[in-house]
C-alpha positions in Angstrom: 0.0 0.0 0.0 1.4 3.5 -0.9 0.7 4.7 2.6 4.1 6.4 2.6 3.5 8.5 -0.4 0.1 9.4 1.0 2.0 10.2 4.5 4.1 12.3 2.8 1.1 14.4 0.8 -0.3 14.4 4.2 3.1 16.7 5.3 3.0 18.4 2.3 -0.7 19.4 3.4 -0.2 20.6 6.7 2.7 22.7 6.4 1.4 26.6 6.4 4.0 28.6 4.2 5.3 31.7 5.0 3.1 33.9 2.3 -0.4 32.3 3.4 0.7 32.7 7.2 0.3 36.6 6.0 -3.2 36.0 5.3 -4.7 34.3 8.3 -6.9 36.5 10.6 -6.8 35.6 14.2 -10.6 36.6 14.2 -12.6 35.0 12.4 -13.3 32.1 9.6 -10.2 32.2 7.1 -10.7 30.4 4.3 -6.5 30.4 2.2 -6.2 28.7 -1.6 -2.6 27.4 -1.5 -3.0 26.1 -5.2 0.3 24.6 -5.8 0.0 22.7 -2.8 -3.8 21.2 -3.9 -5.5 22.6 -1.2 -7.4 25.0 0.5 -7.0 25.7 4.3 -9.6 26.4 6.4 -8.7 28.6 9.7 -11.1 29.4 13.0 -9.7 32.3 15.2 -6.0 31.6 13.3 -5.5 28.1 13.8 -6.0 25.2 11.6 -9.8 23.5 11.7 -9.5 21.3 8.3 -8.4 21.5 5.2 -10.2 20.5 1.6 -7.5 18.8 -0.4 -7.2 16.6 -3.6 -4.1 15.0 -4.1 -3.6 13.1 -7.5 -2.6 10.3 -5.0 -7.0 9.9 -4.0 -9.8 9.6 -6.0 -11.7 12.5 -4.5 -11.3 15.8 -2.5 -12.0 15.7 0.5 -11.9 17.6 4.0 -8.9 16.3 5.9 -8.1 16.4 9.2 -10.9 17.3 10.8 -10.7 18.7 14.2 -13.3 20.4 17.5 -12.6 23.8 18.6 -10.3 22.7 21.1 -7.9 21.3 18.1 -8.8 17.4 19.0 -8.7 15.5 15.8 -12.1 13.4 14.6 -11.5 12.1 11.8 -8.9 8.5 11.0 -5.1 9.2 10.0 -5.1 6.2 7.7 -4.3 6.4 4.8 -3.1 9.4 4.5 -1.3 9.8 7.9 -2.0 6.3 9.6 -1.8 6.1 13.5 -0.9 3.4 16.0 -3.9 1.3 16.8 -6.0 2.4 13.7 -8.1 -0.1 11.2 -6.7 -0.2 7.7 -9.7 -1.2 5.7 -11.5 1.0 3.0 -8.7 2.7 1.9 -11.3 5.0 0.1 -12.5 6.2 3.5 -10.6 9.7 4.2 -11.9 12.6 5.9 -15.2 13.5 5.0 -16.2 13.4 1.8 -19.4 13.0 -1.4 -19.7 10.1 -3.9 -21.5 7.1 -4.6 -21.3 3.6 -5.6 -23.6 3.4 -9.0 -23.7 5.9 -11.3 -24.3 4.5 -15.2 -22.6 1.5 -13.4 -19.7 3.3 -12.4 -18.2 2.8 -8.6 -17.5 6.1 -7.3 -17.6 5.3 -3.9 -14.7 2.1 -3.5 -12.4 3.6 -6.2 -8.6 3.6 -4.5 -5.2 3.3 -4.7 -5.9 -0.4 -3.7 -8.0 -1.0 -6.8 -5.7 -3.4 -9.1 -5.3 -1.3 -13.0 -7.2 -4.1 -15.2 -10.0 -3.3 -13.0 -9.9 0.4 -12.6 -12.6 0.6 -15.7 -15.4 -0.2 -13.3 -14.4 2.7 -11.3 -14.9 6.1 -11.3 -13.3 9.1 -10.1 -14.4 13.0 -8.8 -11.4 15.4 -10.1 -11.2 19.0 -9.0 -11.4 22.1 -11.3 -11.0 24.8 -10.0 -11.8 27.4 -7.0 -14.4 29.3 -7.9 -14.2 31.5 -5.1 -13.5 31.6 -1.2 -14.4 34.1 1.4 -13.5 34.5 4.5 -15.8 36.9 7.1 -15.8 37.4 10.6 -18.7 34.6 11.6 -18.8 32.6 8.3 -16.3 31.7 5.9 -17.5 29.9 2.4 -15.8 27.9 -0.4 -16.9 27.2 -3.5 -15.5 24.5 -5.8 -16.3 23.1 -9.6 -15.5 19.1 -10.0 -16.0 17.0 -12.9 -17.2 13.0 -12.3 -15.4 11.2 -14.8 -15.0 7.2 -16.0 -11.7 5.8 -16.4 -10.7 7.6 -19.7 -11.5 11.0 -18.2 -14.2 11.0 -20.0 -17.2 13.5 -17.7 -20.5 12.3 -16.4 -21.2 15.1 -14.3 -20.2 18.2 -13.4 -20.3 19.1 -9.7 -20.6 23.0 -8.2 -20.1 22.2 -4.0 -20.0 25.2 -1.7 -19.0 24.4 2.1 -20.7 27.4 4.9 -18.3 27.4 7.7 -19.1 28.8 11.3 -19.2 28.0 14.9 -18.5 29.2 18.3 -16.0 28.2 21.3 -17.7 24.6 21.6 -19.0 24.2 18.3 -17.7 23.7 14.7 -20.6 23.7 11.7 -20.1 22.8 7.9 -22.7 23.2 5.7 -22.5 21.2 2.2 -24.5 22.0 -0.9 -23.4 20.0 -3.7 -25.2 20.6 -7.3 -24.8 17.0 -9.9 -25.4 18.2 -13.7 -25.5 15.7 -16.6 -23.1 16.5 -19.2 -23.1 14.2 -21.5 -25.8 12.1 -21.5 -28.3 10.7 -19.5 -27.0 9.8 -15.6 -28.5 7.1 -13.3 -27.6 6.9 -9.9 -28.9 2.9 -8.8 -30.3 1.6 -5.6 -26.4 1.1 -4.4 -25.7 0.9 -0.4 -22.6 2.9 -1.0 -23.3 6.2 -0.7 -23.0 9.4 -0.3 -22.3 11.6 2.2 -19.5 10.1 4.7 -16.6 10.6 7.3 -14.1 8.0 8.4 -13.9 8.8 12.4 -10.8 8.3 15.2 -10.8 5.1 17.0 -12.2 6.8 20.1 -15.9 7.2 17.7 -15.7 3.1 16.7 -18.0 0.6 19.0 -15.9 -1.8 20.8 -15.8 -5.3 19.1 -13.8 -8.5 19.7 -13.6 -9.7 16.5 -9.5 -10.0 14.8 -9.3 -7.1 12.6 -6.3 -5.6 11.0 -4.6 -2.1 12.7 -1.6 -0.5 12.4 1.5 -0.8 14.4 3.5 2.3 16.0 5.2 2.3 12.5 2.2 2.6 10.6 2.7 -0.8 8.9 -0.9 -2.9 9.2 -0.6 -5.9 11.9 -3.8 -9.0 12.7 -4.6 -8.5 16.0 -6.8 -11.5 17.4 -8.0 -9.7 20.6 -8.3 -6.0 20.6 -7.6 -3.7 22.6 -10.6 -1.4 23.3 -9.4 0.9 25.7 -10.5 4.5 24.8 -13.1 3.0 21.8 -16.4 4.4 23.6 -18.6 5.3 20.6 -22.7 5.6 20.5 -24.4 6.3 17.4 -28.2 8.1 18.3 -30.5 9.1 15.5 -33.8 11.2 15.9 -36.1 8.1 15.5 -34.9 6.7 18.7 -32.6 4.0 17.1 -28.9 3.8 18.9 -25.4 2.1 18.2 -26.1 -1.0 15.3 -29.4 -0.4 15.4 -28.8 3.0 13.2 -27.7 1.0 10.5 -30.4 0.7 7.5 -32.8 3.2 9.1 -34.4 6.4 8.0 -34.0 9.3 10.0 -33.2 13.2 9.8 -29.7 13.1 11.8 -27.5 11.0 13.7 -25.3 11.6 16.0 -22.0 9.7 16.8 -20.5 10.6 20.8 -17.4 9.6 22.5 -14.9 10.5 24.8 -11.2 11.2 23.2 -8.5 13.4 25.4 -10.6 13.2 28.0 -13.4 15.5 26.6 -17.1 15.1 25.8 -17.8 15.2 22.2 -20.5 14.8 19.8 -19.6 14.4 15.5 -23.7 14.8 13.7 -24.9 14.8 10.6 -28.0 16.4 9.3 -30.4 15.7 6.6 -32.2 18.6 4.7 -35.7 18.5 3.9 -35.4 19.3 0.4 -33.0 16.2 -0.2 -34.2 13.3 -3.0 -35.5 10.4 -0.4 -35.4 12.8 3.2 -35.1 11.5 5.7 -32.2 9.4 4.4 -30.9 6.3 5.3 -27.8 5.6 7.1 -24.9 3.0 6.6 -23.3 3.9 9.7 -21.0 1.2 11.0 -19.6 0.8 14.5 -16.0 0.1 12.6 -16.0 4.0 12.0 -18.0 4.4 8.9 -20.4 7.5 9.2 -22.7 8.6 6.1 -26.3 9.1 5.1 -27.5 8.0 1.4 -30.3 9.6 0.4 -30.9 7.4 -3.4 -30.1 4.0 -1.1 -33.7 2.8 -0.3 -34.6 -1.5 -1.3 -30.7 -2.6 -0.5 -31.4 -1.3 2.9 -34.9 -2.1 3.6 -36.0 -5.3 0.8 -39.9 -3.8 1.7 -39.4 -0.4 -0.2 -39.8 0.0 -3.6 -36.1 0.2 -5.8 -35.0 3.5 -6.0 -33.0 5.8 -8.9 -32.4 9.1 -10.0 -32.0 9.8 -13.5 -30.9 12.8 -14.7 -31.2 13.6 -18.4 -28.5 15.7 -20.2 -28.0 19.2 -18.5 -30.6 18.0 -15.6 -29.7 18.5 -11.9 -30.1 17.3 -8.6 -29.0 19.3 -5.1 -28.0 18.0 -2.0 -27.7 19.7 1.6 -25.8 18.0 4.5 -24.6 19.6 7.4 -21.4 18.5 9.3 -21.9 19.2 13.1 -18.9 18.5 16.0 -19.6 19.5 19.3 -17.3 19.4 22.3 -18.1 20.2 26.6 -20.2 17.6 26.4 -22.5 15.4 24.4 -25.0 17.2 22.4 -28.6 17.0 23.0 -31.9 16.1 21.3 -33.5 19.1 21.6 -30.4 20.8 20.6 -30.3 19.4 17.4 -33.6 19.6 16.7 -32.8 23.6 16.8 -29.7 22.7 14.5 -32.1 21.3 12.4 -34.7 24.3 12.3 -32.0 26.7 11.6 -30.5 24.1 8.5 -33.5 24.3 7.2 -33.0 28.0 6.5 -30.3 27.8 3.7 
């Protein structure tokens, strides 16, 4: 695996040069382009919250590391930056990220360096374009990025206008996604496909403790079988707003979940939210207790066999919008009512 290359991107990534250092407020939301370095840094109060990056080394950009307001780090190292006791499956789960697993029969969603070449024509991949623009303000910041979904000759399916809403306060950090799909060329289906859409890959500390043998790295970052794990510190509980909790949330409808655990000894919530307005709301969820996190809101008969199959089809120069927001609390676990008020208020924009 080409973890060391992806290490070294990772370095590449978090390095803040001297001429963007000149541009970082330490009030407010600071959102820097550093084009040469494929990325665009995202900075609360002057210091570092996450960063949207895409590498030629992934199949997709991504927001990576993602951290609370009190700088702990949510989301897994692996592959990019792997860490001693991690998991080292789904090398396509970095950061948080949009994509799916059928789209004109395309897999969007599993597409990795791990993926051997004479099969890499089932696959597809999300490249970036460009920047469109990125402003930073004293309570919001917003980027707004152009992508192209493409097959394995390059060829586009879609073209994709995202814009990320950043804001918070001292104990909370929000991200807002709005992603537009257009047909370019053709008519697009997106299939009743399990893999999908809207996903993070969380720290250790958010998995469900388990005693099954699984595969984790070792303090070098090379992947080691362990028979019986070690679940000291792995302490986290998936809650969604129809009452479901832990494996239970898996394959179930419902407006937002919310994954809590402890980590450096502080209280924190990671949520995601569902909008209204989304194809299929509420959504269902393929959140696993091995750190998986997402909602898919085209999924519907491979979850539940009872409903009827489900597709979108766009025809040439048709859309399709989606709205997700990315919610991490810390001071303690977040509450029901307040996310129903997180939900009121995403149902605004």
């Amino acid at each position: 695996m080409r973890t060391s290359l992806l290490f070294s991107l990772f370095i590449l990534f978090s390095g803040i040069s001297i001429c963007q250092t000149s541009k970082v407020s330490s009030k407010g939301i600071s959102i820097i382009p550093v084009e040469k370095e494929r990325k665009v840094d995202i900075y609360f109060d002057g210091k570092i919250f996450t960063s949207y990056i895409y590498p030629s080394s992934i199949e997709k950009p991504v927001l990576y590391p993602i951290k609370t307001s009190t700088d702990i780090i949510v989301t897994r190292g692996f592959p990019i930056e792997p860490r001693p006791g991690e998991r080292v499956d789904h090398p396509h789960h970095i950061g948080w990220w949009f994509n799916y697993g059928d789209v004109n029969g395309l897999d969007f969603w599993n597409n990795s360096y791990a993926i051997p070449e004479a099969e890499k024509p089932r696959y597809g991949s999300i490249e970036q374009v460009k920047v469109l623009s990125a402003e930073s303000g004293s309570s919001e910041g917003k980027l707004k990025v152009e992508c192209k979904w493409v097959n394995n000759k390059k060829e586009a399916l879609l073209t994709e206008i995202t814009t990320f809403i950043f804001s918070g306060d001292n104990l909370t950090r929000r991200i807002i996604k709005t992603t537009q799909l257009t047909a370019v060329n053709g008519d697009v289906t997106f299939g009743d496909n399990k893999e999908g859409m809207c996903a993070i890959r969380v720290a250790r500390e958010f998995e469900a403790p388990t005693n099954k043998p699984e595969v984790f790295t070792d303090a070098s970052g090379k992947p080691t079988t362990v028979a019986a794990l070690n679940n000291e510190g792995v302490n986290g509980t998936y809650k969604s707003s129809n009452g479901k909790e832990k494996d239970a949330v898996w394959g179930t409808r419902a407006e937002w979940v919310s994954l809590s655990a402890v980590k450096n000894n502080e209280s924190i919530s990671i949520c995601i939210l569902d909008h209204p307005k989304n194809p299929g709301f509420p959504g269902y969820w393929h959140a696993r207790g091995y750190g998986l996190f997402s909602i898919n809101n085209i999924g519907a008969k491979v979850y539940n066999p009872s409903e009827t199959e489900n597709k979108i089809v766009l025809k040439k120069g048709d859309s399709v919008l989606f709205k997700h927001m990315l919610l991490i609390r810390t001071g303690g676990f977040i509450k029901e009512d307040e996310l129903k008020k997180e939900s009121v208020l995403f149902e605004k924009y």
